[in-house]
C-alpha positions in Angstrom: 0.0 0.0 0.0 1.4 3.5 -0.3 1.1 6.3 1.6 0.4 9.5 -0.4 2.0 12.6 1.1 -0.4 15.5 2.2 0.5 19.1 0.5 1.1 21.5 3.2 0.0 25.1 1.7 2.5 27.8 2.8 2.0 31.0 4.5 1.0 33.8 2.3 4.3 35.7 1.2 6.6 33.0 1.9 8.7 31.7 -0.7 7.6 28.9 -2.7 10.9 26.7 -3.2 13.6 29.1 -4.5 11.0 31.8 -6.0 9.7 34.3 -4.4 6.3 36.2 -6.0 4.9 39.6 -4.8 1.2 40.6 -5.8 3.0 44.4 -6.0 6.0 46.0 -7.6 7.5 49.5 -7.7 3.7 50.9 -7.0 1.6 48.4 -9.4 -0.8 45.9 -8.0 -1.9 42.9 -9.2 -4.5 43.6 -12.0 -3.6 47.0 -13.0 -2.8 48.1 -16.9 1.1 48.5 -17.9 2.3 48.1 -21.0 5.7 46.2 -21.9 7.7 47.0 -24.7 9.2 44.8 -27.4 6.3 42.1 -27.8 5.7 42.4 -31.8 2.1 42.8 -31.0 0.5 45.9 -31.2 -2.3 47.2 -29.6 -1.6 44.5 -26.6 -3.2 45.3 -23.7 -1.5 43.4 -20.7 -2.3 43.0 -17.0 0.3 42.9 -14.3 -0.1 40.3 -12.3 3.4 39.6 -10.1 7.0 40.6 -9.5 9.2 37.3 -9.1 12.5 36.8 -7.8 14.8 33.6 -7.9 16.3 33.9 -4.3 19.3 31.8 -5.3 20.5 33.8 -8.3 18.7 37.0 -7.9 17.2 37.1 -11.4 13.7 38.7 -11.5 11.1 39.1 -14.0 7.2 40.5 -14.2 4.6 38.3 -14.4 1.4 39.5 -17.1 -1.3 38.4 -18.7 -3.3 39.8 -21.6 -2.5 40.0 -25.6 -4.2 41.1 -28.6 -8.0 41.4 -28.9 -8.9 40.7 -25.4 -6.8 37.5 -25.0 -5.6 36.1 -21.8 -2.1 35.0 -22.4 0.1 34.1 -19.4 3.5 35.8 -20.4 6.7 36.8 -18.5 8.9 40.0 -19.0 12.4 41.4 -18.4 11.6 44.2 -15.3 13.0 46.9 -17.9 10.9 46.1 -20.3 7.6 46.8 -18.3 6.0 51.0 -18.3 3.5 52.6 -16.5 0.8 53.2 -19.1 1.4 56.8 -20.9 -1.1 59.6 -21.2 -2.5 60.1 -24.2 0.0 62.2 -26.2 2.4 61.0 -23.9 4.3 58.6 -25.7 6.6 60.5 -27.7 10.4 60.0 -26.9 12.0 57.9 -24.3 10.7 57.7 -20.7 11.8 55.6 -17.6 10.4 52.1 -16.6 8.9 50.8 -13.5 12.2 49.3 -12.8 14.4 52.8 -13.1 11.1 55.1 -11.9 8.6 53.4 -9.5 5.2 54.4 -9.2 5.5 55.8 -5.4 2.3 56.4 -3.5 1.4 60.1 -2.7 1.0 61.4 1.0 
């Protein structure tokens, strides 16, 4: 007979194995618009959904999900690659990331 082992769920913001994923990043939440550069899709709408961290080599990369035409693609991104949406008439010329300019909260 064997013995199947029970999953033990782990505390909320502990990491799981050698990753470590946080629901927020540099003053997005999870569910909130960015947009991410370099796709080759246009008029991609993506979603953030979580900043994770490999504790043991320190890479890191932004979770997001979205696509073209209301899709809901699970896709990963380099932290520099991921903006704050722009104003309209915004967009022109180069502007920081989330990664070199955080959204910080006012107050």
């Amino acid at each position: 007979m064997t013995t199947r082992r029970k999953r033990v769920p782990q505390a909320a913001g502990q990491p799981a194995g050698k990753l470590r994923r946080e629901p927020a990043w540099a003053g997005v939440r999870r569910g909130e618009i960015v947009e991410v550069t370099d796709t080759g899709l246009r008029s991609a709408t993506w979603e953030f959904v979580a900043h994770v961290r490999n504790i043991e080599t320190g890479d890191e990369w932004i979770e997001v999900v979205g696509g073209k035409d209301g899709e809901r693609v699970m896709r990963s991104f380099r932290p520099e690659r991921v903006f704050a949406p722009a104003q309209r008439g915004d967009r022109r010329g180069p502007r920081p990331s989330l990664s070199d300019a955080p959204r910080l909260p006012l107050g």
